[in-house]
C-alpha positions as CSV (number, residue, x, y, z in Angstrom):
1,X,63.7,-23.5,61.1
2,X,60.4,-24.7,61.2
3,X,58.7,-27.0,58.5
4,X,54.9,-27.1,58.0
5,X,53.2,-29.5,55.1
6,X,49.6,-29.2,55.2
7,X,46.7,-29.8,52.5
8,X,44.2,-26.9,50.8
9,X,41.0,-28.5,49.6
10,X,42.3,-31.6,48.7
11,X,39.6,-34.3,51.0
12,X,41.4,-37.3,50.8
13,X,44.8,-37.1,50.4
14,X,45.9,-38.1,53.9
15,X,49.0,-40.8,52.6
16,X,49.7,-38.1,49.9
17,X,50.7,-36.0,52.9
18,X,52.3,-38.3,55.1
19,X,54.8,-38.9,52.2
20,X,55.1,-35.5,51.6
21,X,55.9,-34.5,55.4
22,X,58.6,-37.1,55.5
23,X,59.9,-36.1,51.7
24,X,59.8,-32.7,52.8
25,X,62.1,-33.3,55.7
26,X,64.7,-35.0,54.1
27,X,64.6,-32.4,51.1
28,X,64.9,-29.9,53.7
29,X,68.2,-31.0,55.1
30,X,69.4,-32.3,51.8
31,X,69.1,-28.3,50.0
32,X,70.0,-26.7,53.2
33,X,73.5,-28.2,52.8
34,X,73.8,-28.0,49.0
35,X,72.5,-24.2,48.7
36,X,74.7,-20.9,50.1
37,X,72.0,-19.5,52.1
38,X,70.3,-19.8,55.8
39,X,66.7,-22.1,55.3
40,X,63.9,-19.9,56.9
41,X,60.8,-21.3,58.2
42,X,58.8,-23.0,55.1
43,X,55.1,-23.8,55.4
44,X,54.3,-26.7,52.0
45,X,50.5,-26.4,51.1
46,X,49.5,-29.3,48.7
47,X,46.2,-28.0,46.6
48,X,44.6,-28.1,43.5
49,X,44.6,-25.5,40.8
50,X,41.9,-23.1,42.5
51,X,44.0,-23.3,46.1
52,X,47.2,-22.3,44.4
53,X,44.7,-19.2,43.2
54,X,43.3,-17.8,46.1
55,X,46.4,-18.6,48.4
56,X,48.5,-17.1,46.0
57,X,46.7,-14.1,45.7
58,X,46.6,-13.9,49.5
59,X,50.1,-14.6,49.4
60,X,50.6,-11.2,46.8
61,X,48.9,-9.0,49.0
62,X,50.1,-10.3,51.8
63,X,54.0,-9.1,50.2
64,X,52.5,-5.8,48.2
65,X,51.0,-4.7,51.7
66,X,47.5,-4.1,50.1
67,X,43.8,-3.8,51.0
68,X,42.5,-2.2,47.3
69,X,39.8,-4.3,45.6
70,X,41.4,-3.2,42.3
71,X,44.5,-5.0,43.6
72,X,43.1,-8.0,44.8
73,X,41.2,-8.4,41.4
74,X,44.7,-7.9,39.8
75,X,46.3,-10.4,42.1
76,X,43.4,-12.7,41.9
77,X,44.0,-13.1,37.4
78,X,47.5,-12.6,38.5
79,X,47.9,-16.1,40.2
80,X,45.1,-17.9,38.3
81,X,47.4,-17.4,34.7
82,X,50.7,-18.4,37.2
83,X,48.5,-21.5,38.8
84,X,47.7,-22.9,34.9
85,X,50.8,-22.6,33.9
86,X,53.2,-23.9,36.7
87,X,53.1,-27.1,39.3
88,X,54.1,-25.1,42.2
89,X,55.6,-21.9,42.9
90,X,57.5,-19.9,46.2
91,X,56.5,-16.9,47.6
92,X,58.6,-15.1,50.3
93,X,56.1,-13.8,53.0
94,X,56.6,-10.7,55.0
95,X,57.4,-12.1,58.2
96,X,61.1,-13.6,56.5
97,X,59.2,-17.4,55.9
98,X,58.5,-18.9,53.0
99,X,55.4,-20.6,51.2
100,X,55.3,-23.1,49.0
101,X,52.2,-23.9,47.2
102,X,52.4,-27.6,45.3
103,X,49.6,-28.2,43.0
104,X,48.8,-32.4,43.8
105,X,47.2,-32.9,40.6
106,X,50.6,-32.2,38.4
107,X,52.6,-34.2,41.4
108,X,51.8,-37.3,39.9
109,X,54.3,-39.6,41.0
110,X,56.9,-39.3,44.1
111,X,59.5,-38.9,42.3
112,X,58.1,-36.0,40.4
113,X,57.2,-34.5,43.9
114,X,60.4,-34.6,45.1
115,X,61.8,-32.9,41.6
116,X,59.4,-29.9,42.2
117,X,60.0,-30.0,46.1
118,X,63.8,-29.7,46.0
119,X,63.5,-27.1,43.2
120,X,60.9,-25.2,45.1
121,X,63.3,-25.5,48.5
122,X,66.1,-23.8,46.6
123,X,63.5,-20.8,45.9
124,X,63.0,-20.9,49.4
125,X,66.9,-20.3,50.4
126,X,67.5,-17.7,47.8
127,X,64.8,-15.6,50.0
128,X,67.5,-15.4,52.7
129,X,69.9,-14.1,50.8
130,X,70.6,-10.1,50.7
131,X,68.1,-7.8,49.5
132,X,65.5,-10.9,47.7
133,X,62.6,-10.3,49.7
134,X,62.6,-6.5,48.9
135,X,63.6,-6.9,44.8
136,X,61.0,-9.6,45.5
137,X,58.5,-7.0,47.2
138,X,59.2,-4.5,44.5
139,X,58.3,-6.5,41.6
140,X,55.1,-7.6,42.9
141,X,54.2,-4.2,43.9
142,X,54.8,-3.3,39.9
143,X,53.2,-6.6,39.0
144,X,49.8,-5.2,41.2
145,X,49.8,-1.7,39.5
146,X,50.3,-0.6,43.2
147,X,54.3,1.3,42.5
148,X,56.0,1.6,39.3
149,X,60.0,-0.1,38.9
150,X,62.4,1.7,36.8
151,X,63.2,-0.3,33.4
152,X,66.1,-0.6,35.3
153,X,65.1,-2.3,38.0
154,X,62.9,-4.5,35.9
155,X,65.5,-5.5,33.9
156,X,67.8,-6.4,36.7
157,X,64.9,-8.1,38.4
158,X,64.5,-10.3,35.2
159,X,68.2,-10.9,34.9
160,X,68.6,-12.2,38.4
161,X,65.1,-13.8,38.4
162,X,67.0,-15.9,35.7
163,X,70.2,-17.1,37.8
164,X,68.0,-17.8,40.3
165,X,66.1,-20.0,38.1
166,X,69.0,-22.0,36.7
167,X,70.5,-22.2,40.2
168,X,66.8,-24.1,41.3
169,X,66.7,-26.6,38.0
170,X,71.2,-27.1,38.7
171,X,70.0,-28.0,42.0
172,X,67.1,-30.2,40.9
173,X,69.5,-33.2,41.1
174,X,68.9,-33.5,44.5
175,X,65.7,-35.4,44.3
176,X,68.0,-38.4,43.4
177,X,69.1,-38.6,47.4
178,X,66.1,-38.5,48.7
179,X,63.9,-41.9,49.5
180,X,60.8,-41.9,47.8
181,X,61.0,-45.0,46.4
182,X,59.2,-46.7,49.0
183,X,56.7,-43.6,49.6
184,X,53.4,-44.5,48.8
């Protein structure tokens, strides 16, 4: 398992992300023991609000195996209205790795970086697990406009989106372990 943290138009955040690469590390092992499930290789990108748009987006099309303009419009608003409303999010990529975007402006403190981090991390494991990436695949492909879901499938795509959900925030307890009290 490999672990990349990197930055995304954030100048100046250089101990921001040396905290974060050894946070990240230690949250790493810490979930891959607590969570059923094999870790794949996780790249972290800390950005603003705008980064967590366009490599989002790119992220979408990247999964919904799409060129369309329509569809990158539609991806585009698409994780714009997700970047507003959340402080980070994980998106399974085609290749069996995960990303996970962490918007540094609602990070505010270590220790809430190490909440969203472990939560995130548990996303990250529930990708391993049987058939994910391609319920995950599906729903973004109905989410682009690009290939309709049965209500059926929507429905149990909602339902499990849930578990996995309240399996991240049951996990989210494992920030408590990890040492960012002397993080900068």
């Amino acid at each position: 398992m490999k672990i990349t943290v990197s930055t995304h138009q954030l100048p100046g955040y250089g101990a921001t992300l040396r905290t974060a690469k050894r946070m990240t590390e230690q949250a790493v092992r810490l979930v891959h023991r607590a969570v059923p499930g094999r870790m794949p290789d996780v790249e972290v990108i800390l950005t603003n609000e705008r980064g967590m748009t366009d490599l989002g987006a790119a992220a979408n099309l990247a999964v919904a195996g799409s060129d369309d303009r329509k569809v990158k419009r539609r991806a585009e608003r698409w994780a714009k209205e997700i970047a507003r409303t959340s402080s980070a999010r994980a998106i399974p990529r085609p290749d069996g790795s995960a990303l996970i975007l962490v918007n540094a402006h609602k990070a505010t403190s270590p220790a809430e970086f190490a909440v969203i981090l472990v939560h995130e991390l548990v996303h990250a494991m529930q990708f391993s697990r049987k058939d994910v990436p391609e319920r995950y695949q599906r729903a973004v492909r109905d989410g682009l406009g690009i290939e309709r879901q049965s209500r059926r499938d929507a429905r149990e795509h909602e339902r499990l989106m849930r578990q996995e959900e309240a399996e991240a925030y049951g996990h989210e307890y494992l920030h408590k372990q990890l040492g960012y009290g002397a993080a900068a």
